[in-house]
C-alpha positions as CSV (number, residue, x, y, z in Angstrom):
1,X,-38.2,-15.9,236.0
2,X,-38.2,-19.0,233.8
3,X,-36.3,-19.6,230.8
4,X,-36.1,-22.4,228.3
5,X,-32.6,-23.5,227.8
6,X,-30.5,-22.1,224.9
7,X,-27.7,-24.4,223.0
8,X,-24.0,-23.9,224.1
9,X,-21.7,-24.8,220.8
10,X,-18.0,-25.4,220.9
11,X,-16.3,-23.4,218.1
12,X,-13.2,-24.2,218.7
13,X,-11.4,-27.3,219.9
14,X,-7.6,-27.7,220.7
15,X,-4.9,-29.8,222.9
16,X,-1.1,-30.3,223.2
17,X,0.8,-33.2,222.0
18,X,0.4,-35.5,225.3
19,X,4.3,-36.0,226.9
20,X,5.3,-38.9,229.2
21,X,6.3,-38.2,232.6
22,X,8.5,-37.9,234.4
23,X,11.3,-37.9,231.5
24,X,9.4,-37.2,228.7
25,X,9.4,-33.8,225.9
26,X,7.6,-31.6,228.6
27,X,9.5,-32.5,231.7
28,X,10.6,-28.7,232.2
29,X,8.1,-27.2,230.3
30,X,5.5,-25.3,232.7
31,X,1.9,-26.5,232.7
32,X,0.9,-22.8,232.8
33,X,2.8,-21.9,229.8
34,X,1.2,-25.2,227.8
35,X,-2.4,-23.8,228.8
36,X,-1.2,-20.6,228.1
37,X,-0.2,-22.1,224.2
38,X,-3.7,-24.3,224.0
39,X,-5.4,-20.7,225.0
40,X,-3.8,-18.7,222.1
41,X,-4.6,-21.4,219.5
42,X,-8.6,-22.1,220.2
43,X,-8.3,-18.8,219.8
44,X,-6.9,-18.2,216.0
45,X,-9.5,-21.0,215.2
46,X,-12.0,-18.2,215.9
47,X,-10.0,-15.2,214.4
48,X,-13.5,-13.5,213.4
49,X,-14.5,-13.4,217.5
50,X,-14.4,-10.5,219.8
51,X,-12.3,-11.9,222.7
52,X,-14.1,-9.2,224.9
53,X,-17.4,-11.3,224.8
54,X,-15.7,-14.1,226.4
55,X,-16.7,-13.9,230.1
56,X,-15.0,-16.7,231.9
57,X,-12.4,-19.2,231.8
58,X,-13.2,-22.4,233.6
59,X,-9.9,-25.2,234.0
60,X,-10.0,-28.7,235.2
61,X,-6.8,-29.2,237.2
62,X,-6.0,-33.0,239.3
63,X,-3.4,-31.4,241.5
64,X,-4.1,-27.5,241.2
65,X,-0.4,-26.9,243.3
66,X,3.3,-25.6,242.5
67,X,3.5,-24.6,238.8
68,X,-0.2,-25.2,237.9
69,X,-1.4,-23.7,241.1
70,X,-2.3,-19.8,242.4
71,X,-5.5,-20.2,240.4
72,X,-3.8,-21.1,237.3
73,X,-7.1,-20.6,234.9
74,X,-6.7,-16.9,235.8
75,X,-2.8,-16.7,235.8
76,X,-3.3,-18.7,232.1
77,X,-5.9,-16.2,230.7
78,X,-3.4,-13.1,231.3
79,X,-0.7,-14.5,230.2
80,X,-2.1,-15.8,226.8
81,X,-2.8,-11.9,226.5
82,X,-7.0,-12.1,226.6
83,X,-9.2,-9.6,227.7
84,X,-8.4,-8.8,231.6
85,X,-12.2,-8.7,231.5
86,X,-11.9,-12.7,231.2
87,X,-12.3,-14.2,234.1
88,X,-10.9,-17.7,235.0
89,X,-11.4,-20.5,237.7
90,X,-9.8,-23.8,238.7
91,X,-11.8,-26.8,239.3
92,X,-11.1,-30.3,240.7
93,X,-12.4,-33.5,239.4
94,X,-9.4,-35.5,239.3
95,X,-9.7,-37.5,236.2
96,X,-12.9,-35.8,234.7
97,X,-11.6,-32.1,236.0
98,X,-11.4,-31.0,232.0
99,X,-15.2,-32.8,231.2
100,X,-16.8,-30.8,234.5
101,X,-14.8,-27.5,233.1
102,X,-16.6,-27.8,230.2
103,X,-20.0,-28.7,231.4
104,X,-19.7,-25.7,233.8
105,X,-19.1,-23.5,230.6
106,X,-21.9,-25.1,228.6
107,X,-24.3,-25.0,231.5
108,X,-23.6,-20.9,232.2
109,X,-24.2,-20.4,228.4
110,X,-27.7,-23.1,228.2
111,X,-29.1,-20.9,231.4
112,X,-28.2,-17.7,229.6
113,X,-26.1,-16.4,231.9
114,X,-23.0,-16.2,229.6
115,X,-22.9,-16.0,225.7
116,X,-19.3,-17.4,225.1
117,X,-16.9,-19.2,227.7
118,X,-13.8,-21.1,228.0
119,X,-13.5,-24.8,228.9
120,X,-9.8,-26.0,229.2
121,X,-7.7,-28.5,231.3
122,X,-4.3,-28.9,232.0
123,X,-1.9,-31.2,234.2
124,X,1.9,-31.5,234.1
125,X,2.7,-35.2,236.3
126,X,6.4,-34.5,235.8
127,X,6.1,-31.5,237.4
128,X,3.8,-32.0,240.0
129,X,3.5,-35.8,241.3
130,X,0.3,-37.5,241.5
131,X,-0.6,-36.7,245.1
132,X,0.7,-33.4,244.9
133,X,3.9,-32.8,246.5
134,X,2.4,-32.6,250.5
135,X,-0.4,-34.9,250.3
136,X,-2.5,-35.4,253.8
137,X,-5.4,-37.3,253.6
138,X,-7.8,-37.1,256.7
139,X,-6.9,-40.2,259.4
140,X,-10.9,-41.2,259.2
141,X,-10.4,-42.4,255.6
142,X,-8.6,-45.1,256.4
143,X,-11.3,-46.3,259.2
144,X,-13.0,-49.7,258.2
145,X,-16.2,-47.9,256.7
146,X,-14.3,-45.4,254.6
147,X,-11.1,-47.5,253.7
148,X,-12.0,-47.4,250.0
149,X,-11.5,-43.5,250.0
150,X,-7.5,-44.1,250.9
151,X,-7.2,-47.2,248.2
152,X,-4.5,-46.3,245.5
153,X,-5.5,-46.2,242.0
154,X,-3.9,-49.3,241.2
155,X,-6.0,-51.6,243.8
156,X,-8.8,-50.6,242.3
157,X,-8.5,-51.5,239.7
158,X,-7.5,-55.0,240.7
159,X,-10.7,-55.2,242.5
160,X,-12.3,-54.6,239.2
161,X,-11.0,-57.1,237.2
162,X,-11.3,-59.8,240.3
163,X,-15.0,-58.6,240.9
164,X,-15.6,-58.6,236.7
165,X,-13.5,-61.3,236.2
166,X,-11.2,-59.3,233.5
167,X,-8.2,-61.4,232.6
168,X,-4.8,-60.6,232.5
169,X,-4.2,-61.9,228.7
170,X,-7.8,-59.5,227.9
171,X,-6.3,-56.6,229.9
172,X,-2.9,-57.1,227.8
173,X,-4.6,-57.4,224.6
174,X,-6.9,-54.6,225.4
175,X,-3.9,-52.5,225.8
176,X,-1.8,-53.6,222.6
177,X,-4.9,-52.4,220.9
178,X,-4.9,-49.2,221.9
179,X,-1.0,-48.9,220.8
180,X,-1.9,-50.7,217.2
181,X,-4.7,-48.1,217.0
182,X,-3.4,-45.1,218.1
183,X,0.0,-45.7,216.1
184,X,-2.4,-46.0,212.9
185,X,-3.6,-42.7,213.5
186,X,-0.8,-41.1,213.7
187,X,0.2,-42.6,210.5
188,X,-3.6,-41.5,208.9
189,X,-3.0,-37.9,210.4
190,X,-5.8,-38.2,212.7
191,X,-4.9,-35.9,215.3
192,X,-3.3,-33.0,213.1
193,X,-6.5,-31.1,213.5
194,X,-7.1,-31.3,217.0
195,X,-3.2,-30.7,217.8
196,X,-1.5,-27.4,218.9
197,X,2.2,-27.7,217.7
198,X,4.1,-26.8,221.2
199,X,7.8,-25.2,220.9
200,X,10.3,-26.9,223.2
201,X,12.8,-23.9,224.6
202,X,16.5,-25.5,225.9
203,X,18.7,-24.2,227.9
204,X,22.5,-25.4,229.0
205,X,25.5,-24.0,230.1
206,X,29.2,-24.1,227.9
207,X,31.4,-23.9,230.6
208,X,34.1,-22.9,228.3
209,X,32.6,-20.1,226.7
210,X,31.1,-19.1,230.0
211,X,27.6,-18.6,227.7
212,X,24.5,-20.1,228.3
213,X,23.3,-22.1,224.9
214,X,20.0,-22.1,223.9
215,X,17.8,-24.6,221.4
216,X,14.6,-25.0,220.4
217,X,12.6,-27.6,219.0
218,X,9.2,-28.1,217.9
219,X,6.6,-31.4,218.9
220,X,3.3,-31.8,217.4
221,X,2.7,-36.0,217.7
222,X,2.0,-37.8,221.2
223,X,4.9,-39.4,223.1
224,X,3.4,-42.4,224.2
225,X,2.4,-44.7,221.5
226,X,4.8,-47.6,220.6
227,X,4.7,-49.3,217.5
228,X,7.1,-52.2,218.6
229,X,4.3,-53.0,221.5
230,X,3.3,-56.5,221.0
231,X,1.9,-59.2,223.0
232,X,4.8,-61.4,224.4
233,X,6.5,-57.9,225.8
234,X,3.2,-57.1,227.8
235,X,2.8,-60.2,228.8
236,X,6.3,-60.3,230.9
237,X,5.9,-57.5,232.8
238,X,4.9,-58.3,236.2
239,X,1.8,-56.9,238.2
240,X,2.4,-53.8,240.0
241,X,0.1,-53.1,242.6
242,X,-0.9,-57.0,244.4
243,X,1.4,-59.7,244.1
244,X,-1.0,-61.6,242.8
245,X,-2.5,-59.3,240.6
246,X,-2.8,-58.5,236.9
247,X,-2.4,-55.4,236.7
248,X,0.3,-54.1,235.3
249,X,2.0,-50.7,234.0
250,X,1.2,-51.7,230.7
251,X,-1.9,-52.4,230.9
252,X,-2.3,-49.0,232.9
253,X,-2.5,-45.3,231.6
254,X,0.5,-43.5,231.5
255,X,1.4,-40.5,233.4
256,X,1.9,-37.5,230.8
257,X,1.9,-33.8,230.6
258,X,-0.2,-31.9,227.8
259,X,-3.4,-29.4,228.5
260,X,-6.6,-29.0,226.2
261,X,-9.0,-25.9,225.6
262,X,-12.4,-25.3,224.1
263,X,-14.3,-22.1,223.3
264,X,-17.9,-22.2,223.7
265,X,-20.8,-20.2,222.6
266,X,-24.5,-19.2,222.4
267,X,-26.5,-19.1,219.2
268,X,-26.3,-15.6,219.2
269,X,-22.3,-15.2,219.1
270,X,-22.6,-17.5,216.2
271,X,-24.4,-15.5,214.1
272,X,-22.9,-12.7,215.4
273,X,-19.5,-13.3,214.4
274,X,-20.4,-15.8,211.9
275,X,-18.3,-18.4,213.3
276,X,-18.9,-22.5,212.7
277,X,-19.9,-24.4,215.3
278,X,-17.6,-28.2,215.9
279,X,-20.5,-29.1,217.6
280,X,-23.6,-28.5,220.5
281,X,-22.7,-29.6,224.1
282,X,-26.0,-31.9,224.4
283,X,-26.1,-33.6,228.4
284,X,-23.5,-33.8,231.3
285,X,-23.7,-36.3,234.4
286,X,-21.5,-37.8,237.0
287,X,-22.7,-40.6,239.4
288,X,-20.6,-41.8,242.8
289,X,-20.0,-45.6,242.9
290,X,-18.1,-47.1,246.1
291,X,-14.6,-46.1,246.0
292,X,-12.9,-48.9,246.2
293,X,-14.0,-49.9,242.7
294,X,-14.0,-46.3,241.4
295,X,-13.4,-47.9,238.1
296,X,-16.4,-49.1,237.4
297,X,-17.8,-45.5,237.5
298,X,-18.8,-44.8,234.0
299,X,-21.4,-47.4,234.4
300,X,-23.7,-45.6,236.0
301,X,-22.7,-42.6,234.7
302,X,-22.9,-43.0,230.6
303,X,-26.8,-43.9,230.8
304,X,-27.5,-40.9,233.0
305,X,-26.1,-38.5,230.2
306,X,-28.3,-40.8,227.4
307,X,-31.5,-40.2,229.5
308,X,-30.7,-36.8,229.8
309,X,-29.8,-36.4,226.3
310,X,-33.0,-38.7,225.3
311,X,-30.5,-40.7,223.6
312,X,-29.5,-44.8,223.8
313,X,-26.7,-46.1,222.8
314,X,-27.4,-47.5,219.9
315,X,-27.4,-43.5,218.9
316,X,-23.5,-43.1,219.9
317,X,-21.5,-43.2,217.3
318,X,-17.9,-42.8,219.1
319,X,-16.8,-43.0,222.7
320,X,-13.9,-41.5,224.3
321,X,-13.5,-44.0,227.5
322,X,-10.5,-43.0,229.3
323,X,-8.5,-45.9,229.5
324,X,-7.2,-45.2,233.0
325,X,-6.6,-49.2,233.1
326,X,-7.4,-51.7,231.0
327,X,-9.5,-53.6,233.8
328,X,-12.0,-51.2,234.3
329,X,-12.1,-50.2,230.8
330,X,-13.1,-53.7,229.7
331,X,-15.8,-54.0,232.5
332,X,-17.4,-51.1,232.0
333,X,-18.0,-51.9,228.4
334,X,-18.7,-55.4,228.7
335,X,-21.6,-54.1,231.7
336,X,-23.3,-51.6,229.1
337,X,-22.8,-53.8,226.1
338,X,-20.7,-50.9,224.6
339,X,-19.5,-51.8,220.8
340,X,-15.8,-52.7,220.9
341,X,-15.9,-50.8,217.2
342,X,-16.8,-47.6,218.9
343,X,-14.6,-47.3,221.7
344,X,-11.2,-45.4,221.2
345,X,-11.6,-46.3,217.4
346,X,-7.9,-44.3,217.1
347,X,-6.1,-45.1,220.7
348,X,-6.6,-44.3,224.6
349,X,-5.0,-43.1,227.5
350,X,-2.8,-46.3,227.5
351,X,-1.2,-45.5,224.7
352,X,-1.5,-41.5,224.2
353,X,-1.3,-41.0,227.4
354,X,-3.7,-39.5,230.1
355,X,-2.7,-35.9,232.1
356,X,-5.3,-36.3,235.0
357,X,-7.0,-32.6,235.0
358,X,-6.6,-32.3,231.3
359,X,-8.2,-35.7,229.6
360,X,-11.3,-34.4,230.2
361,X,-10.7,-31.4,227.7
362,X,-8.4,-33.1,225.7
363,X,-10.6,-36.3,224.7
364,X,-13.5,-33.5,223.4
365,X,-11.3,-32.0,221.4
366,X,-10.5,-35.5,219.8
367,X,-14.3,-36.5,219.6
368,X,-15.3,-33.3,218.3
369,X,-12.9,-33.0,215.4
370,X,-13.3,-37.0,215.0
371,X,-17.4,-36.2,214.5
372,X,-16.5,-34.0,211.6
373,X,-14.0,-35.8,210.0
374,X,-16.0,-38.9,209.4
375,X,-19.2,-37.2,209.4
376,X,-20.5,-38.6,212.6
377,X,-23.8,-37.8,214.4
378,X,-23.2,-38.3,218.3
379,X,-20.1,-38.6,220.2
380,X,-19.2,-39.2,224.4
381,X,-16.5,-38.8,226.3
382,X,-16.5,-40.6,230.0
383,X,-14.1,-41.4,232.4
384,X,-13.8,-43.1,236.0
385,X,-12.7,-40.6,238.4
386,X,-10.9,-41.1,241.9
387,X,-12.6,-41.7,245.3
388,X,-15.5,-43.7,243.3
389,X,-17.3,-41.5,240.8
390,X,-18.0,-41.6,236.9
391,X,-18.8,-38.9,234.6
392,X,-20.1,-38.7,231.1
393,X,-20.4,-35.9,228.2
394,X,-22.3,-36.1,225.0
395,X,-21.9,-34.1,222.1
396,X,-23.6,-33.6,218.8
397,X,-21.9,-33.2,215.5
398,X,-23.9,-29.8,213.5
């Protein structure tokens, strides 16, 4: 039996501060227990819902193992205290694990088979190493035809900015940007909307006393921005992954902690509980690209989403592009002609930070709150994701 689609709307948007790994503010703190605190909060944004009409909880994960693994979506919805009704799922992207989360959830509510989900994300890199802690990749990926599947990260993205010709001094200036930005929206209170305030529990012996002291603190900004970046210090660090090479760890993403979460619904549980929509999921799509310049990605993905959306880009107000590296950021927009004005207006992953599994949700939670606060139409969020793929999400401000 056909049936015409039906509009999913997120009406509710949250994420952690983002941490730096391996020795940043969340380097004992449990992945599970910051989903569990991204969970709780999207959750007082829609006091007026019925938690029972929530039927599933889907969670982008990188490196779904250790402390984030056993299913952790399902370990994350009972321990936040929802439903047992609820139920929960883990899925792997890599990079865009949080973005296919949430176009999973949309796409159940659009075909009607759900009227209110969960889209989330979450990735701890100081407790579980990129990799995961017993990584074993099958012997035929590093065969001539398939040596692109076992590149690292890093030579990728050197390939980008060789085959793109990206500069070292643009990749370095790219990447003080992002700090100058992000810093400025600190100071403008740009996040405070979109951020879940995450208590920091301490624990350490006094020998002498033979007691065990505990402390507590409270973090609500990201970790990663530096407002003493400049130039001249970017410039001296040295490439990391080719000797020759240009890229360089800070003109790179940093490795960080934090988790993101999203409720989404159908028309109906809008009126129903009489809840206000953040805005309407609108078109979802992901594209492979040869994985050896996996960077590159987004290309082909962002104007799959447009046509699907019946959109151009000329229609976008504000783009989240993960800013995995500098190289591929820069190449991507300079291949689609994307507007420099558009593009991380308040900071990227190079700056804030970038916790694999849980961009994906976190950067919609930015974009969506960013719509409203400046009174924006359309927003995207895209990413390059590992072993050569792109994805792209657009979303509409109502």
């Amino acid at each position: 039996m056909n049936k015409s689609l039906q509009d999913a709307y997120i009406v509710a948007a949250t994420r952690t501060p983002i941490g730096k790994a391996p020795r940043g503010m969340f380097r004992n703190t449990r992945p599970d227990d910051l989903l569990v605190a991204v969970l709780r909060s999207a959750l007082a944004q829609v006091a007026d819902l019925d938690p029972v009409v929530i039927e599933d909880a889907i969670v982008g994960c990188s490196f779904p193992e250790a402390e984030q693994g056993l299913n952790v979506a399902r370990m994350a919805v009972l321990l936040a205290g929802l439903p047992k009704s609820v139920g929960g799922a883990t899925v792997n992207r890599y990079c865009a694990s949080g973005l296919t989360a949430l176009a999973m959830a949309a796409d159940r509510i659009r075909c009607g088979e759900a009227e209110c989900m969960i889209a989330a994300g979450v990735e701890s890199m100081s407790l579980v190493p990129m990799m995961g802690h017993w990584p074993s990749i099958n012997p035929l990926a590093v065969t001539d035809e398939n040596l692109g599947m076992a590149y690292g990260m890093g030579l990728t993205a050197e390939k980008v900015a060789s085959e793109w010709h990206v500069s070292r001094e643009d990749q370095d200036l790219f990447a003080l940007a992002s700090h100058q930005k992000a810093i400025a929206g600190q100071n403008a209170g740009e996040f405070a909307a979109e951020t879940t305030p995450i208590e920091i529990v301490q624990r350490s012996a006094d020998l002498a006393q033979g007691s065990v002291v505990v402390s507590a603190r409270t973090v609500s900004q990201d970790e990663g921005a530096r407002a003493d970046s400049s130039l001249e210090a970017l410039a001296r660090l040295k490439p990391v992954f080719a000797a020759r090479g240009s890229v360089t760890a800070g003109n790179s993403s940093q490795t960080s902690d934090g988790a993101g979460a999203l409720i989404l619904a159908s028309e109906a549980v809008v009126k129903r509980f009489g809840l206000t929509p953040l805005a309407r999921f609108v078109s979802f799509a992901v594209r492979g690209v040869p994985p050896e310049i996996m960077g590159i990605g987004p290309k082909e993905a962002i104007p799959a989403a447009l046509k699907s959306a019946g959109l151009s880009l000329k229609d976008i107000d504000w783009i989240e592009l993960n800013e995995a590296f500098a190289a591929q950021s820069l190449a991507v927009m300079r291949e689609l002609g994307l507007d420099p004005q558009k593009v991380n207006p308040i900071g990227g992953a190079i700056a804030l930070g970038h916790p694999l599994g849980a961009t994906g949700a976190i950067r919609s939670a930015t974009l969506v709150h960013a719509l409203r606060r400046r009174a924006l139409r359309y927003g995207m969020v895209t990413m390059c994701v590992g072993t050569g793929m792109g994805a792209a999400g657009i979303f509409e401000r109502v």
